[in-house]
Phi, psi and omega in degrees: 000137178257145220283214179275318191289300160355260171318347148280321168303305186317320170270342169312302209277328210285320193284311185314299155351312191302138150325303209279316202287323182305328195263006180263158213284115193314156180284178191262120163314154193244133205288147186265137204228095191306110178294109169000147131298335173283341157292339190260359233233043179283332216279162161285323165309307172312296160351299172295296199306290175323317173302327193272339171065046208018042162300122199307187163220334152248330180309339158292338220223090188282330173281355186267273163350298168293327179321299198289315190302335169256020175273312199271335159292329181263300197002288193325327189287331178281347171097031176235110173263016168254029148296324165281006164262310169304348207278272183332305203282320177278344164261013151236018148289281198313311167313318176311306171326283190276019106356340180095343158307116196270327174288349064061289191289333177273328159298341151282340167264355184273351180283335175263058136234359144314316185276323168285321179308335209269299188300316194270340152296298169331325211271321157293064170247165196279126203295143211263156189091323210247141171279140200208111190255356181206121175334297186317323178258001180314121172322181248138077193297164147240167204268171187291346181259319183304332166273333158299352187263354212261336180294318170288004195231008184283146169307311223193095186295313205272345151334287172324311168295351191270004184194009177308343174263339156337023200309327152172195212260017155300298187292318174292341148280319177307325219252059152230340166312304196297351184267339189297301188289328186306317194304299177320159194293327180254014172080358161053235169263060160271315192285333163316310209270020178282321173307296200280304172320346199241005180239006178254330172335035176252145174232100187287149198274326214237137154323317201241109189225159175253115159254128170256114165288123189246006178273321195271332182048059193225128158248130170239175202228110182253150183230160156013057141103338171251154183278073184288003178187159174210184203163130168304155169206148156309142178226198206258127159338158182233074167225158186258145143267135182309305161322276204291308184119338194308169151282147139295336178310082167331110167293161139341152183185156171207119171208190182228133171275141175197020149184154181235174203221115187258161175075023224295130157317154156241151195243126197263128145326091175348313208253007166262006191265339193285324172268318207233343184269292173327248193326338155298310190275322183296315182267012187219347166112176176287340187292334198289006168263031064066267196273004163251030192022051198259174187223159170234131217197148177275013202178114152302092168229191177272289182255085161267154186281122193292117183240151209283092186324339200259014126327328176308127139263104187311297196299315174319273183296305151010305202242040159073348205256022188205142149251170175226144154265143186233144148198162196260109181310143153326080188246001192081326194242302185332187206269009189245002198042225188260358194182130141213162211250100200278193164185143175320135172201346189082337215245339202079030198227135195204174184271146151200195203264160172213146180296304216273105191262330213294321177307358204247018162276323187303134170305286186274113179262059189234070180245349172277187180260015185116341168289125164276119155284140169241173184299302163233120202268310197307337224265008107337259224281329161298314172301309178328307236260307209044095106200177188272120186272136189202070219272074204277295178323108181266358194273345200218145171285146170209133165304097202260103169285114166350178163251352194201146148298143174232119166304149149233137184259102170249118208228219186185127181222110130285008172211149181216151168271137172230105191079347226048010162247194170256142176253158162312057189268151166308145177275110151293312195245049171046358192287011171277357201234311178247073176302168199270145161255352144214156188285146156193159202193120213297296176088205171086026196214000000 
């Protein structure tokens, strides 16, 4: 049996064949008829080219070249691996090119303005793990003509190609270690710090950002590209509560701060109230939330309705099968201190001020409930402000709005720049071996 494609060929050739179908009169070709450039312009590569009036972009320009060819050769420490094959693949456009084929050449050069798109995309991805509580910090891929247009319009395309990776002096010291360590015989710490790169991965919209390391349990305050001030914090235990299932670990997080709240209520944590509040008020009665000045409320709001503790079934919220919301007036001595600083996140976890000054001798600081504390919230809270934050009314919570949103990166570094080297951290929360897949977290702490 002949298949179907076959048998059109076979009848194709038979008819061709024919003495009498030969001499009958050829058909008229049919004229080719030139398609628009604005039609032809699906692509981000047409798009450009077409803006260019398909004038090249590297074929002239060999240092821009070698550039981008060890841009795409180092490319895998950033986690794009089909660079060094496009790496191969553009030399030997580029050689064909330079034979004197003039489509040759136009085909090389859009395979290198291809290769960048391809590469400077990859690098906007979202960091696996993190949580992204505001629209502003959100990834952002950019489009193919923005990245060829911002490459054409560079003083020195191969300049460019020399910081095109550059997201931000965090990643550019890890990823100029890691290429450094790639150079041993045995890739040395590439692959750790290649790891930490993909949790450094961010391009803040603002000059001026927070990154909190929660392996290190260290924050700085970047300005124009630099670290003006740091400081120790506390982050979340590398504990389950058991009951419930939550983490205690402070996730990941990217948001924006616009405002901080001195004399702050604290919304006392579900499983501290379960544990350690329930059973005191159960055995001593509602006054004993009294002397620790706590409320009982009907609602995480701005104005919630105060309800009457002794409504409560105590014994109930104890044993898990009743909740109560709790939160503690503004004295300066609760667990929020004079000040703290939320930001959108879904989770409930935000910066504040603390009594316990004592925690922040400690080396391994992983003592909160999912919350960071800092070390000096005013001297925080003055950069945030630009003026001295001096939050003195101990009576009322009060709302202070930036002069700005300030992004934040609550990120996890087991390998960090320091100084100009790299330092080490312990993995605490085990996420170099098990990364985390989703955030979760009690907070309130």
């Amino acid at each position: 049996m002949i298949s179907k494609t076959c048998g059109l060929a076979v009848i194709a050739a038979l008819i061709a064949s024919t003495p009498g179908y030969a001499k009958k009169k050829k058909a008229e070709p049919v004229p080719v008829v030139a398609v628009p450039t604005i039609l032809r312009a699906f692509t981000p590569i047409d798009r450009f080219y077409s803006a260019r009036k398909d004038a090249p972009l590297w074929i002239s320009n060999r240092e821009a070249q070698a550039a981008l060819l060890q841009l795409l050769r180092d490319a895998p420490i950033d986690g794009f691996a089909r660079g060094p094959a496009l790496a191969t693949q553009i030399e030997a456009a580029i050689a064909t090119a330079q034979a004197g084929d003039a489509a040759a050449a136009t085909s090389a050069d859009r395979l290198m303005s291809q290769s960048l798109i391809d590469y400077v995309q990859s690098l906007y991805t979202p960091i696996p793990g993190m949580t992204y509580g505001d629209n502003w910090v959100r990834v952002k891929v950019p489009t193919g003509e923005s990245i060829l247009a911002t490459a054409a319009r560079a003083p020195s395309l191969a300049a460019h190609m020399n910081e095109v990776w550059n997201l931000n002096p965090v990643y550019a010291q890890l990823r100029r270690a890691a290429l450094e360590e790639a150079k041993l015989p045995d890739g040395g710490q590439s692959a750790r710090l290649a790891l930490n790169m993909t949790r450094a991965r961010f391009k803040s919209p603002s000059s001026k950002f927070v990154l909190i390391d929660i392996a290190s349990a260290r924050m700085w305050m970047y300005e124009n590209g630099a670290p003006v001030d740091s400081m120790k914090v506390v982050v979340g235990k590398n504990e389950i509560d058991p009951k419930s299932g939550d983490s205690l670990r402070t996730p990941m997080l990217a948001g924006v701060m616009y405002y901080a709240i001195y004399n702050p209520y604290w919304h006392v944590p579900d499983h501290l109230v379960r544990l350690n509040i329930a059973p005191a008020a159960a055995k001593l009665g509602p006054g004993a939330l009294k002397g620790n000045k706590y409320e009982v409320v009907d609602a995480w709001s701005a104005n919630p309705t105060i309800l009457d503790p002794a409504t409560v079934d105590w014994k109930a919220v104890a044993a898990g099968t009743a909740h109560a919301l709790l939160r503690q007036k503004p004295t300066g001595a609760n667990s929020m201190g004079k000040m703290k600083f939320p930001f959108e996140n879904g989770l409930g976890i935000y910066l504040h001020d603390t009594p316990h000054k004592e925690y922040f001798k400690e080396a391994k600081r992983t003592l909160s409930n999912g919350c960071i504390r800092l070390e000096r919230a005013a001297d925080f809270g003055t950069w945030m402000m630009g003026r001295p934050a001096r939050p003195e009314d101990t009576s009322a919570e009060l709302t202070v709005p930036f002069p700005q949103g300030v992004p934040i990166y609550v990120t996890y570094l087991t390998a960090l720049p320091d100084t100009g080297k790299i330092a080490y951290n312990k993995d605490v929360y085990g996420w170099d071996t098990t990364p985390p897949t989703k955030a979760a977290a009690l907070g309130a702490q």
